[in-house]
KOLSENU-541675 format. One record per atom (N, C-alpha, C, O, CB): x, y, z. Coordinates in pm, 1 decimal, padded with zeros to 6 digits. Last residue first. Glycine has a CB too. Layout:
{X=X&Y=Y&Z=Z}
...
//
This chain:
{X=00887.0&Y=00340.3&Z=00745.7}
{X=00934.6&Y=00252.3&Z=00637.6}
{X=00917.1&Y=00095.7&Z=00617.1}
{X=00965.5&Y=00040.5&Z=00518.2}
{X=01059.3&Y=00270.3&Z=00639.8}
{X=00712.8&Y=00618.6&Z=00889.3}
{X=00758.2&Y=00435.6&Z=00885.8}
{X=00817.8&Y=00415.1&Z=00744.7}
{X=00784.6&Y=00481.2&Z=00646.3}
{X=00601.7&Y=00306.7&Z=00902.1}
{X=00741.6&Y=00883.2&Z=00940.9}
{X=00855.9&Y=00829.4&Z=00962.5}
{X=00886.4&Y=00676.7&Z=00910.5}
{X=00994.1&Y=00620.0&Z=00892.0}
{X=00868.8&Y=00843.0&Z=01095.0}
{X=00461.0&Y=00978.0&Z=01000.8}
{X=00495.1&Y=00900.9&Z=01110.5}
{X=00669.7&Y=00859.6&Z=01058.7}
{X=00731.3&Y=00800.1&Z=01147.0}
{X=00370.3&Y=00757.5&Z=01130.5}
{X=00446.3&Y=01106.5&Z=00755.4}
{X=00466.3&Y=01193.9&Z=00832.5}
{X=00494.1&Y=01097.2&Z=00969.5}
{X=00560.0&Y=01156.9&Z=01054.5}
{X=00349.4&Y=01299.4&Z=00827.7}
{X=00407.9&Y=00897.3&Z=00565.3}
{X=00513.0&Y=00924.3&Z=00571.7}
{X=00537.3&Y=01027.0&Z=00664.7}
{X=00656.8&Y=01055.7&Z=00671.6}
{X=00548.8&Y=00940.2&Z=00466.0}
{X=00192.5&Y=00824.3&Z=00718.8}
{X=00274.2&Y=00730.2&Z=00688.2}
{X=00371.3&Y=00764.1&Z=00695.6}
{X=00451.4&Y=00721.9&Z=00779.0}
{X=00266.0&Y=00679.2&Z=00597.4}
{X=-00058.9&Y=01027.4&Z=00643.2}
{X=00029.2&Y=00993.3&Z=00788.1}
{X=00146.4&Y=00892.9&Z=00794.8}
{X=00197.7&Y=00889.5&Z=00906.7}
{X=-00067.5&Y=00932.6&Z=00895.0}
{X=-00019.3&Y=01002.7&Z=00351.6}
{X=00011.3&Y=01170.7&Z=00445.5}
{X=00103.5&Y=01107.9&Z=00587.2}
{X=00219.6&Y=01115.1&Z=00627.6}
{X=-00194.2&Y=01274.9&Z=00523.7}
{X=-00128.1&Y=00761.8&Z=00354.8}
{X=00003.6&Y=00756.9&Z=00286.7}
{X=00055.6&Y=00924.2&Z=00358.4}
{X=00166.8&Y=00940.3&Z=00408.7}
{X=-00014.1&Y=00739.5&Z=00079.4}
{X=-00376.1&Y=00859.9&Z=00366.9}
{X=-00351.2&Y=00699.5&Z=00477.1}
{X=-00175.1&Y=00742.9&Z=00441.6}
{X=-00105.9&Y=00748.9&Z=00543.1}
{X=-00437.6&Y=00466.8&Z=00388.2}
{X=-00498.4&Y=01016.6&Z=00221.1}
{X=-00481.7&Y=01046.0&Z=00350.6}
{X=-00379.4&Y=01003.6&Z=00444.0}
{X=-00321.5&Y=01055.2&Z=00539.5}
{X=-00575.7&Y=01017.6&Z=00395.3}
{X=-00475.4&Y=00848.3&Z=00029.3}
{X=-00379.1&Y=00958.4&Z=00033.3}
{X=-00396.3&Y=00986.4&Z=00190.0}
{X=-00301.9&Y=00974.6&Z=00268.0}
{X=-00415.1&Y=01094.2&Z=-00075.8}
{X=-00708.4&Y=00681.1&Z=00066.2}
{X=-00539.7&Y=00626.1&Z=00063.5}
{X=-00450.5&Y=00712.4&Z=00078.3}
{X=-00344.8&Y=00681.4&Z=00133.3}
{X=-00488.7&Y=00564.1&Z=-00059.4}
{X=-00898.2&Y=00836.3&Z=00049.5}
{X=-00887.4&Y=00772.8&Z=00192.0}
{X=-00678.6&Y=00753.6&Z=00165.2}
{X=-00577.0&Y=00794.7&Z=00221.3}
{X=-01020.1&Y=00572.0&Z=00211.3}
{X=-00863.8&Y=00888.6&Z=-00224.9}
{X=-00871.2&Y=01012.9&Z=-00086.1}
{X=-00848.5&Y=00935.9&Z=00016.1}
{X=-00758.3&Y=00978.1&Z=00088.4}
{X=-01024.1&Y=01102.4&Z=-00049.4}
{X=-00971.0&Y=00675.1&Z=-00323.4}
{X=-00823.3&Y=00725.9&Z=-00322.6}
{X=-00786.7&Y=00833.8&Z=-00275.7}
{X=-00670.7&Y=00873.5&Z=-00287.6}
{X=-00772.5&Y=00736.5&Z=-00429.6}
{X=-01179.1&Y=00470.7&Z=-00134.8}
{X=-01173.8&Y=00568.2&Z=-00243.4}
{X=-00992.7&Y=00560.1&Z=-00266.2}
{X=-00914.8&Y=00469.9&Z=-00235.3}
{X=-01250.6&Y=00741.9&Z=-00189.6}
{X=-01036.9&Y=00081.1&Z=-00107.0}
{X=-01096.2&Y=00221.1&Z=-00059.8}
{X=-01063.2&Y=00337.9&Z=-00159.2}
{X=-00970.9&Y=00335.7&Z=-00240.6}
{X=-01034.4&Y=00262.8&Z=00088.1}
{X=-00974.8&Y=-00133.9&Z=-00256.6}
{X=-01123.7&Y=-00083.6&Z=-00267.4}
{X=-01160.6&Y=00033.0&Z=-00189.2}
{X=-01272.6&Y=00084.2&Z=-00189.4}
{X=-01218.6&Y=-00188.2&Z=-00225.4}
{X=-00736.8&Y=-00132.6&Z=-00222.4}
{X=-00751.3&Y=-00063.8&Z=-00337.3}
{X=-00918.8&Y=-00058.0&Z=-00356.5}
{X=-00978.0&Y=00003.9&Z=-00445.0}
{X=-00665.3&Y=-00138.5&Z=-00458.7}
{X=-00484.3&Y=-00118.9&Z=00039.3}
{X=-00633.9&Y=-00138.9&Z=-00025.8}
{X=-00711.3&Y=-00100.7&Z=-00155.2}
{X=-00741.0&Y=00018.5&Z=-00147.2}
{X=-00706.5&Y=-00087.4&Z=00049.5}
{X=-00221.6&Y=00020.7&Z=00106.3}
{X=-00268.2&Y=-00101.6&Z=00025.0}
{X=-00375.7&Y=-00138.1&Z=-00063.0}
{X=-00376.4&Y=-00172.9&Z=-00181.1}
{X=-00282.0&Y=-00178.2&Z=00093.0}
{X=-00346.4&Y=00212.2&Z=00251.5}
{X=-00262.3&Y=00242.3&Z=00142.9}
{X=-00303.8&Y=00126.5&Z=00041.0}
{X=-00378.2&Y=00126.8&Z=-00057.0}
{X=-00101.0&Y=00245.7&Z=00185.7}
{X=-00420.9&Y=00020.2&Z=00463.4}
{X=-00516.4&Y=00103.5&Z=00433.3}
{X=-00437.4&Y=00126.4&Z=00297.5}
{X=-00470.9&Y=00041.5&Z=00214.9}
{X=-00551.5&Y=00227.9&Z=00540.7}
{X=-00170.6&Y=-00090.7&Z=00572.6}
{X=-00256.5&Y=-00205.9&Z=00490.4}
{X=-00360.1&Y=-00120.4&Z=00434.2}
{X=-00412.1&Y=-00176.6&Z=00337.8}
{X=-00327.9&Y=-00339.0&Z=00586.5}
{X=-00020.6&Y=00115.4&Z=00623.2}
{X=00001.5&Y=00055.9&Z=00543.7}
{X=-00132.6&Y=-00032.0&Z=00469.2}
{X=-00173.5&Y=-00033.4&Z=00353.1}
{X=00101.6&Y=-00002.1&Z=00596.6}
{X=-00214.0&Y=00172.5&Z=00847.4}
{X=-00180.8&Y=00269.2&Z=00764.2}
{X=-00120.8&Y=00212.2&Z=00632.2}
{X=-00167.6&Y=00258.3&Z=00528.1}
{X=-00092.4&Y=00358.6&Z=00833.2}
{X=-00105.2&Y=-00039.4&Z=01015.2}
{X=-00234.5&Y=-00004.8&Z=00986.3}
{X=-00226.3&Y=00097.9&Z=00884.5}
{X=-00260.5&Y=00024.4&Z=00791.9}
{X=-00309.1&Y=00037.6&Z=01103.9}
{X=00175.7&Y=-00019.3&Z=01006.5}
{X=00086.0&Y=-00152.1&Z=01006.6}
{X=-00009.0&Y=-00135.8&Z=00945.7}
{X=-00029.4&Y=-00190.3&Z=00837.2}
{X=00039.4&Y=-00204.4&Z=01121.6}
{X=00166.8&Y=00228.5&Z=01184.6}
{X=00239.4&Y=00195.6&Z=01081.7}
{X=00186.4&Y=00086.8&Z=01015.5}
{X=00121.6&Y=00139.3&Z=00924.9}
{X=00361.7&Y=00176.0&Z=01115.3}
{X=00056.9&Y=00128.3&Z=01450.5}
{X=00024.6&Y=00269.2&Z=01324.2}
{X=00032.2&Y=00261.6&Z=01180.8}
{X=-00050.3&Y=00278.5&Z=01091.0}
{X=00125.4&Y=00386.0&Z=01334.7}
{X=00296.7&Y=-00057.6&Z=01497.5}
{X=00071.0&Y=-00135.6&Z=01484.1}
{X=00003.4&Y=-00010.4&Z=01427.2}
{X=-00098.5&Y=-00026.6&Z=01360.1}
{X=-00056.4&Y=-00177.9&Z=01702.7}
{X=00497.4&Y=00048.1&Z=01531.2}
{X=00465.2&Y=-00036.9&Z=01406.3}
{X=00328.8&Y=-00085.9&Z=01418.4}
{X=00270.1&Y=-00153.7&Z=01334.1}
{X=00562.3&Y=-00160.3&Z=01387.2}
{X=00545.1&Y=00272.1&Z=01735.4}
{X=00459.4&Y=00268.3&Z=01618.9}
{X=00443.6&Y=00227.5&Z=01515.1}
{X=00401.2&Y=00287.7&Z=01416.4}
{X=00444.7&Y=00329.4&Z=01588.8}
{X=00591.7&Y=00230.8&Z=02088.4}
{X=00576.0&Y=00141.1&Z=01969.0}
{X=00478.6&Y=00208.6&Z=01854.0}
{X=00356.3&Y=00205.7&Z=01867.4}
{X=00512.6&Y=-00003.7&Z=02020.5}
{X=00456.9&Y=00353.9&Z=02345.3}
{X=00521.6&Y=00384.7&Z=02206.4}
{X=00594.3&Y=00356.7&Z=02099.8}
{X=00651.9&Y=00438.2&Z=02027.8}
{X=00560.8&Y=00436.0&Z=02208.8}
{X=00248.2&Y=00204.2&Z=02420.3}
{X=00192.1&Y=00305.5&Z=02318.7}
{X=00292.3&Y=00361.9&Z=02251.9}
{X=00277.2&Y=00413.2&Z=02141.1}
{X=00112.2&Y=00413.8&Z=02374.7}
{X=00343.3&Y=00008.7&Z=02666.8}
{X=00298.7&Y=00190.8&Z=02699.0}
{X=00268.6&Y=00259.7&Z=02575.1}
{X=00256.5&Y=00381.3&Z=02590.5}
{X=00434.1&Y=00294.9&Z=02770.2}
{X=00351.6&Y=-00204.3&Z=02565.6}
{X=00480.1&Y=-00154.2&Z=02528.4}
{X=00455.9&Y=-00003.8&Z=02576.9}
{X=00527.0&Y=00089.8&Z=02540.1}
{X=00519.4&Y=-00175.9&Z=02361.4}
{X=00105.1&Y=-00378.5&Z=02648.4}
{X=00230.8&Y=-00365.8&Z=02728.4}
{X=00361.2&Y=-00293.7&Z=02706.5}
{X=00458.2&Y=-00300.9&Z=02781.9}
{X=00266.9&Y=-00474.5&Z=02742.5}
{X=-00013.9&Y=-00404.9&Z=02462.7}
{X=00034.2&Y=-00513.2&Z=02492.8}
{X=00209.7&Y=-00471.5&Z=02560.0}
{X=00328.8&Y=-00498.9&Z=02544.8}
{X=00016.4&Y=-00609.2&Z=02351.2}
{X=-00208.4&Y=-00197.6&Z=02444.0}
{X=-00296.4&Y=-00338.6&Z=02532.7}
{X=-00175.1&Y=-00454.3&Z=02507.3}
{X=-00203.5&Y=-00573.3&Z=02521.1}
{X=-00492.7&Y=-00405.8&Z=02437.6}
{X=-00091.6&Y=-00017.2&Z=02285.4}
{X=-00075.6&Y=00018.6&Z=02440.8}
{X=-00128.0&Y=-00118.0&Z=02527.6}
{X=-00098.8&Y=-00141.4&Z=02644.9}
{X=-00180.0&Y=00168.4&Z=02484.0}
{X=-00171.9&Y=-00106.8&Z=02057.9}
{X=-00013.2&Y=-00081.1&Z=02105.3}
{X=-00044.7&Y=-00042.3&Z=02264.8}
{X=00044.5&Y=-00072.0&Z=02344.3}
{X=00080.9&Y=00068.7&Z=02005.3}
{X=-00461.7&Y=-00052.1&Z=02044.1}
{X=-00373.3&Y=-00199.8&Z=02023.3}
{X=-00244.2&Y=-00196.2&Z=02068.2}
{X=-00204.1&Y=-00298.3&Z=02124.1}
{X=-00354.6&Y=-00246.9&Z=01874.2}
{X=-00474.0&Y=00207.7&Z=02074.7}
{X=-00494.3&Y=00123.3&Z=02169.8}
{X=-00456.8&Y=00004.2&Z=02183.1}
{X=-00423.9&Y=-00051.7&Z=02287.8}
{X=-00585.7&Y=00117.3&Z=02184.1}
{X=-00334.5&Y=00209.5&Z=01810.0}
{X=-00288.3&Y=00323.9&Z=01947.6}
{X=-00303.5&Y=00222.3&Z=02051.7}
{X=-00212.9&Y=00161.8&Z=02109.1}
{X=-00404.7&Y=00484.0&Z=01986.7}
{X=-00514.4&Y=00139.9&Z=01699.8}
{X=-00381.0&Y=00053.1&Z=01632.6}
{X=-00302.2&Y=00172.0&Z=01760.0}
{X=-00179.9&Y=00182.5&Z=01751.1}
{X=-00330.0&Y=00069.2&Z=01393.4}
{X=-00800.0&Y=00349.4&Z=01690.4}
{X=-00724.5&Y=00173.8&Z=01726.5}
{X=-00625.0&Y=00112.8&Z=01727.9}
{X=-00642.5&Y=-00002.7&Z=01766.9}
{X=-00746.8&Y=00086.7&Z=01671.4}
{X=-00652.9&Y=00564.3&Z=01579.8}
{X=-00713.0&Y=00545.1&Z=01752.6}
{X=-00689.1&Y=00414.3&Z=01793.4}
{X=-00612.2&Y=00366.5&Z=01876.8}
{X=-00887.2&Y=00566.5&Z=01780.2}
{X=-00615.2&Y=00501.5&Z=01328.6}
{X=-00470.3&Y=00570.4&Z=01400.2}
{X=-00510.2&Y=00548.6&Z=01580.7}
{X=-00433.1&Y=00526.8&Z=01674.1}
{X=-00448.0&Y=00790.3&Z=01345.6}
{X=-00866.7&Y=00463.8&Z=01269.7}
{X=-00756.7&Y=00377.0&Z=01254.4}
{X=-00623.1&Y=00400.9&Z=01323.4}
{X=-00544.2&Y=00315.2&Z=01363.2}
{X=-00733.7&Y=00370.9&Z=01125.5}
{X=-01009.8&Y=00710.4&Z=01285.3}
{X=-01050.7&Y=00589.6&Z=01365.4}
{X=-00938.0&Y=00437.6&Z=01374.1}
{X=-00935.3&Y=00344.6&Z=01454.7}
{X=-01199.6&Y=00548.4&Z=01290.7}
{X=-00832.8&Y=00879.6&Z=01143.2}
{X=-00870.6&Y=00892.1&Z=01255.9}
{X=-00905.5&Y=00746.1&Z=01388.9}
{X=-00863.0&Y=00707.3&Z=01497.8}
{X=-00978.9&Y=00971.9&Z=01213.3}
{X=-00930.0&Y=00763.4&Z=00931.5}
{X=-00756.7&Y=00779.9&Z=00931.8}
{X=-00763.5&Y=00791.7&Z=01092.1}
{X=-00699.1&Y=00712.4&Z=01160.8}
{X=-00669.9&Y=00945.0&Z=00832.6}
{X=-01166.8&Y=00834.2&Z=00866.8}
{X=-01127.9&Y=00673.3&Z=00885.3}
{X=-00954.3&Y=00671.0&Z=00918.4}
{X=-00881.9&Y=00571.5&Z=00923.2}
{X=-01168.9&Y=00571.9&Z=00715.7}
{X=-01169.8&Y=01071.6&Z=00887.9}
{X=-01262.6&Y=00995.5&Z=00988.4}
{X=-01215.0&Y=00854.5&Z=00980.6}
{X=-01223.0&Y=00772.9&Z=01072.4}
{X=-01427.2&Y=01004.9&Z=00952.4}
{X=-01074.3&Y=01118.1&Z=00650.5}
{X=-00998.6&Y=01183.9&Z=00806.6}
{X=-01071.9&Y=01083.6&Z=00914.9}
{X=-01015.7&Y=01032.7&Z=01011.9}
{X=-01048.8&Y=01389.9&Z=00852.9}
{X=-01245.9&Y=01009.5&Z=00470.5}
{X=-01066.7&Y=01031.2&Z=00493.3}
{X=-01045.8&Y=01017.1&Z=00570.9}
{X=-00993.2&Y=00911.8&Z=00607.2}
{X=-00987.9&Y=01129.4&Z=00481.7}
{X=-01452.9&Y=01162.0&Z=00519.3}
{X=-01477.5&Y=01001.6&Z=00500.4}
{X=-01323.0&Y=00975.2&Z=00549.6}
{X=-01295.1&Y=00924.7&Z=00658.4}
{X=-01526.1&Y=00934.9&Z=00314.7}
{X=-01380.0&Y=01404.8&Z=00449.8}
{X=-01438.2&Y=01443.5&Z=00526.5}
{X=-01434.4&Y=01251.0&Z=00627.0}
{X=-01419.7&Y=01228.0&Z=00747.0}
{X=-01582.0&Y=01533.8&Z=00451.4}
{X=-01354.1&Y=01388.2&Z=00146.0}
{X=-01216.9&Y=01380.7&Z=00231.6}
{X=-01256.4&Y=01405.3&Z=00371.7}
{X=-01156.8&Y=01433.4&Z=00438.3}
{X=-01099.1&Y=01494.9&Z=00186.7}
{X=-01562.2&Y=01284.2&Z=00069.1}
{X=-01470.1&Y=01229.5&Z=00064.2}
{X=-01383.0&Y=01215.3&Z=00140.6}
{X=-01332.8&Y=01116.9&Z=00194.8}
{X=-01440.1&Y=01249.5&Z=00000.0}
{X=-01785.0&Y=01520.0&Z=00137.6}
{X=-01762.3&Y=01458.2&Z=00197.2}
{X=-01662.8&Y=01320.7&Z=00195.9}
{X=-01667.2&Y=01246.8&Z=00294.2}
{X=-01851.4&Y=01462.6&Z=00214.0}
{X=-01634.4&Y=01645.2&Z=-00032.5}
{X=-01569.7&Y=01750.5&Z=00071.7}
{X=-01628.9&Y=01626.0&Z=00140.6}
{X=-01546.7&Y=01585.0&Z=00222.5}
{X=-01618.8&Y=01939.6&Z=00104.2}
{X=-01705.4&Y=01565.8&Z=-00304.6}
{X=-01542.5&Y=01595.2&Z=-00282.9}
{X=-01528.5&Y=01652.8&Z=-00078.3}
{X=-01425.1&Y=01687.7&Z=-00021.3}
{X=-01485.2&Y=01773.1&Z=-00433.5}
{X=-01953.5&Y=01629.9&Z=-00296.4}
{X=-01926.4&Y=01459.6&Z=-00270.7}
{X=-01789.8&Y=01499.7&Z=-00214.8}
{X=-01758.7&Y=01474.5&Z=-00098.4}
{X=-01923.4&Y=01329.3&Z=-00428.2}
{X=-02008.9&Y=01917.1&Z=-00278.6}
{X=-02010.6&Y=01817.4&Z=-00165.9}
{X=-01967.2&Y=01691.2&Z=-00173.0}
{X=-01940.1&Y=01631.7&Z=-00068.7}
{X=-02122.2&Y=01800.6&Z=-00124.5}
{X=-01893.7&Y=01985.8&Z=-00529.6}
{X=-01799.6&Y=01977.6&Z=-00426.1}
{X=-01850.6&Y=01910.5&Z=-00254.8}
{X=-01782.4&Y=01874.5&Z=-00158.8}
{X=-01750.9&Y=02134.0&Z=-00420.7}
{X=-02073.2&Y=01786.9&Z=-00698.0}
{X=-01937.3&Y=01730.7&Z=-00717.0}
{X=-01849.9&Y=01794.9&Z=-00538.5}
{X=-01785.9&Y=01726.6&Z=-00458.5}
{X=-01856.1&Y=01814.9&Z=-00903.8}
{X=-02285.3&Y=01966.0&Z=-00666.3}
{X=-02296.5&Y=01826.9&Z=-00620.8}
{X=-02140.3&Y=01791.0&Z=-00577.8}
{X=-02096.8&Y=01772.7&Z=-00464.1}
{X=-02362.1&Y=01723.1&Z=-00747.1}
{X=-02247.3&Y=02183.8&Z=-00816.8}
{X=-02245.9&Y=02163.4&Z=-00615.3}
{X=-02191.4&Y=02037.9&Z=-00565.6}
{X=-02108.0&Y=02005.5&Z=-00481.1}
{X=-02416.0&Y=02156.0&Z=-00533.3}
{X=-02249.4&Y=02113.1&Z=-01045.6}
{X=-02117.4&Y=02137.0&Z=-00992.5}
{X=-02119.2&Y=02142.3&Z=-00839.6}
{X=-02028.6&Y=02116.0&Z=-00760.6}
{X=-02061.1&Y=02265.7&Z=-01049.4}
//
């Protein structure tokens, strides 16, 4: 049963880090074309296509779908 809560903690641990690293890039991508960063369809974008994915865990996706709908996109 350890096992299970380390895999579970490094899951969502995997989550954040990739929600993280994705929300950083698709930032910088919005800012390298001149709109100053506040444009958040390249967030949005990104976050979507993560959701999408179905070879990532399903912790990652929830994660990905948290910020989605907490960014507002549709």
């Amino acid at each position: 049963m350890k096992g299970m809560n380390r895999l579970g903690a490094a899951a969502v641990l995997a989550g954040m880090t990739a929600f993280g690293l994705g929300l950083s890039s698709a930032r910088l991508e919005a800012k390298g074309k001149g709109n100053g960063g506040g444009d958040i369809s390249a967030v949005c974008s990104t976050l979507l296509s993560v959701i999408n994915d179905t070879s990532l865990p399903q912790a990652i996706r929830d994660v990905a779908q948290l910020g989605y709908d907490a960014l507002g996109c549709n």
